[in-house]
C-alpha positions, 0 to 999 in steps of 0.5 A: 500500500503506499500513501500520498506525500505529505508535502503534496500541494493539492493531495486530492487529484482534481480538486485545489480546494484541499490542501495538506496545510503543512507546506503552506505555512509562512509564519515561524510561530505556527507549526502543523504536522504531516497529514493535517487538511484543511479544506475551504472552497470559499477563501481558498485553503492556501489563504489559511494563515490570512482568514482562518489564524487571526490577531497573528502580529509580529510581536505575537508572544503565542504559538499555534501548534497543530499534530499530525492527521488533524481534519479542519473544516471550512471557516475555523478560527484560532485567536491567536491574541488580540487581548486588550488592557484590562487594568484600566477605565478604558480597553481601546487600544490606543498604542497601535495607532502611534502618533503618539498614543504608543507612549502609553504602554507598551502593547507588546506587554499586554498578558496573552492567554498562552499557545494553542496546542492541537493533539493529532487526529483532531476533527474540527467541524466547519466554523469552529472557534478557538480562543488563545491559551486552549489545548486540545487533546488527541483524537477529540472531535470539535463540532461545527460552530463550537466555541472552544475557550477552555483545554478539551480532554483527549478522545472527546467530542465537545459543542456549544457556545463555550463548548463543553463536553457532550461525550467520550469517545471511549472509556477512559481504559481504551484511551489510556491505551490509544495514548500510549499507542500513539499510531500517529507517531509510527513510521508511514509504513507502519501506518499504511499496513495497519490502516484497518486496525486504525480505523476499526474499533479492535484495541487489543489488535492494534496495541499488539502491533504497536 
């Protein structure tokens, strides 16, 4: 079995309104692993960066770390900072227009709620919301609209607005058991052979082979 190269531009044959997203990061501050999609017939994919990782300036202090295998619909948002000064009578944020308003207070010193960090085999359903300062555990599925504004718990499935937890997607036995797995981190070629135990629902197979 062979697989598609995870440097591919468009790995859909006939179709450019999916990419693995990997390639087309530019910004030092975003990392994304191998295999990770992201699919926008509106904006275009390759726009990623632009439309869907907002409040990303050049004095951004955060990160945004996505794993490997990770599914983004159309629409998601990361908020990557944007916070204003909450010390004071007023939260305008006067520094950024200069002339001036820049003597202030140093906006570069404003506190931000910290990196967004994405597990592996994430599914985030079409026009989810990630606030700064969220970590999202592996295999957790993000339904459409939610808005995630707290850490979210490996192999959970979350919604609403905030998003809270609606339910696991096993016990917490069999996701002990996934963690440790972690067939995400295996060699493609292990994963191509194991494609089957992957995506069924045998544990004691796959953690036999891991």
């Amino acid at each position: 079995m062979t697989s598609p190269n995870p440097t591919s531009v468009y790995p859909l044959d006939g179709y450019d309104k999916l990419i693995f997203l990997k390639p087309f990061i530019k910004a030092p501050n975003i990392e994304v692993g191998d295999y990770t999609y992201f699919d926008d017939r509106r904006n275009g994919p390759e726009n990623f960066e632009e439309y869907n990782v907002l409040y990303n300036y050049d004095f951004s202090k955060v990160k945004l770390v996505i794993g490997k295998f990770c599914a983004i619909a159309a629409e998601t948002k990361f908020i990557m900072t944007g916070d204003h000064k909450l010390d004071g009578f007023s939260t305008f944020p006067f520094p950024i227009f200069q002339k001036g308003w820049e003597s202030v207070y140093d906006i570069a010193n404003l506190p931000v709620k910290g990196d967004i960090v994405v597990g592996n085999d994430v599914w985030f359903g079409y026009d989810s919301f990630i606030k700064g300062g969220v970590t999202i555990g592996n295999g957790t599925i993000i339904a459409a609209k939610s808005v995630v504004v707290k850490d979210v718990p490996a192999y959970s499935i979350v919604a609403g607005n905030p998003a809270k937890v609606v339910k696991m997607r096993f016990d917490d036995s069999t996701i002990e058991r996934l963690q440790n797995i972690s067939w995400w981190d295996w060699p493609i070629k292990k994963i191509n052979k194991h494609l089957s135990l992957i995506s069924d629902l045998d544990i004691d197979k796959l953690e036999e082979i891991s």
